[in-house]
N, C-alpha and C positions, 0 to 999 in steps of 0.2 A: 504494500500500500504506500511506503514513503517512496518508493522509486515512481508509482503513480504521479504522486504530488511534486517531487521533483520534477517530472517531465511536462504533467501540464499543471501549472499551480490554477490555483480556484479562481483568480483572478483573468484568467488567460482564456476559460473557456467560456463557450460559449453560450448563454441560457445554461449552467448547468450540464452541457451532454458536451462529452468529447468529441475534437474534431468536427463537431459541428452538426452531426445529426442523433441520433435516440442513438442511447447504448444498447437496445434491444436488437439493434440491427446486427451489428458486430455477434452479440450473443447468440441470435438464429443462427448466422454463419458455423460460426465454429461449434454450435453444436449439433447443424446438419453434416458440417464437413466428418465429424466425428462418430458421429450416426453410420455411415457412409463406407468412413475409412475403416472402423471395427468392423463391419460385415463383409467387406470385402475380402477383410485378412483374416477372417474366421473360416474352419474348413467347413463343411457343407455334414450335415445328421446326416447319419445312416437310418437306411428305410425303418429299422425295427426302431429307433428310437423314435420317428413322428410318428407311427404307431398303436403308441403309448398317448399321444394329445389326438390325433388325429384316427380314428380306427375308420375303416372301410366298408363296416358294415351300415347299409341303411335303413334306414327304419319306413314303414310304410305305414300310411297313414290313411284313417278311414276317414270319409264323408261324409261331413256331417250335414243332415236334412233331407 
């Protein structure tokens, strides 16, 4: 946080938000980039463990009326 404050001190920004627009912007970014980037470098389930959340069997369903 002081290296924050060193780099833009309070006085320097602007309305409040760094650099000039909503800090939520910056935050979406880096936590879709990180979204993203984890799944991509994760390796892929094996069939029997979706399985387990996902089974194959369907269910049939009566009409009602």
């Amino acid at each position: 946080l002081r290296v924050m404050v060193d780099v833009l001190p309070p006085d320097k920004v602007i309305e409040g938000d760094p650099w000039g627009i909503p800090i939520i912007f910056p935050a979406l970014f880096v936590s879709l980039l990180s979204l993203f980037g984890v799944s991509f470098l994760t390796k892929k389930p094996k069939p029997e463990e979706l399985t387990k959340f996902f089974p194959e069997k369907k269910k049939e369903y009566q009409k009602i009326g």
